[in-house]
C-alpha positions as CSV (number, residue, x, y, z in Angstrom):
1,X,26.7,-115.3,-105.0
2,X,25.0,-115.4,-108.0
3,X,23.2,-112.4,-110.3
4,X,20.1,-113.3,-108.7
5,X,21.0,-113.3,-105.0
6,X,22.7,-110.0,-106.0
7,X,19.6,-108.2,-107.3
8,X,17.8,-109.3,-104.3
9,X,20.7,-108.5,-101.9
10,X,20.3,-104.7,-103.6
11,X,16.8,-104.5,-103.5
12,X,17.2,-105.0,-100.0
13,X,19.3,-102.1,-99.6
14,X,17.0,-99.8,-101.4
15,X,13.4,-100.5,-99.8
16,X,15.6,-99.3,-96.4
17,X,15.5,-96.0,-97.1
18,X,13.2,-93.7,-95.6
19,X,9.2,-93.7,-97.4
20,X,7.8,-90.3,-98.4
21,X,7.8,-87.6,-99.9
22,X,9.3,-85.3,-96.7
23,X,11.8,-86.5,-94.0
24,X,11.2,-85.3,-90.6
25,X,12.3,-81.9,-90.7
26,X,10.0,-81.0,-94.0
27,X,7.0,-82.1,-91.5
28,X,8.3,-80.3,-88.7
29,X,8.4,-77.4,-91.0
30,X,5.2,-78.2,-92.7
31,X,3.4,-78.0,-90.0
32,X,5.0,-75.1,-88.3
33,X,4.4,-73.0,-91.3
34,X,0.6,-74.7,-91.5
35,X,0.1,-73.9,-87.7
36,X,1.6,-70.4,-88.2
37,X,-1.0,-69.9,-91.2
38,X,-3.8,-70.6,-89.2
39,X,-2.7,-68.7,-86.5
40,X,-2.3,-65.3,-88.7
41,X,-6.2,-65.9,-90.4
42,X,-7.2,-67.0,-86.8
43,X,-5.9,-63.3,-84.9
44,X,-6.7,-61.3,-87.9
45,X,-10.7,-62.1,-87.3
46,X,-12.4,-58.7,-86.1
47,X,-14.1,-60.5,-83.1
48,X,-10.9,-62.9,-82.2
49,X,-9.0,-59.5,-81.8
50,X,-11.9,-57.9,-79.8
51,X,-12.1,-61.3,-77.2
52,X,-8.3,-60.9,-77.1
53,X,-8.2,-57.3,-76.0
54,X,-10.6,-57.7,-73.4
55,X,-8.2,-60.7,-71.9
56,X,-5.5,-58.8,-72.1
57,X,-7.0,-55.5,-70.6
58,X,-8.1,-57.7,-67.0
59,X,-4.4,-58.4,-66.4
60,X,-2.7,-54.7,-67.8
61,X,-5.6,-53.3,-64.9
């Protein structure tokens, strides 16, 4: 093998790895932490809390 075929035979090895900034556990983490954000703003609204306590009160009787 020559120096050429050996830089291209590396380069190889190098464009395999994985693309991005996050591997799959920083997006699974991401977006749990996004969808858990959303949530908190979502159930802190006055009239969100109001619709949800009239749900729950027609099944605690």
């Amino acid at each position: 093998m020559n120096k050429a075929e050996q830089i291209i035979a590396s380069s190889k090895r190098v464009s395999r790895r994985k693309p991005g900034f996050l591997g799959f556990r920083g997006r699974v983490a991401l977006m749990t932490l996004t969808m858990l954000l959303m949530l908190f703003v979502f159930f802190t609204q006055p009239h969100v809390r109001e619709i949800f306590a009239s749900w729950t009160s027609l099944f605690s009787g």
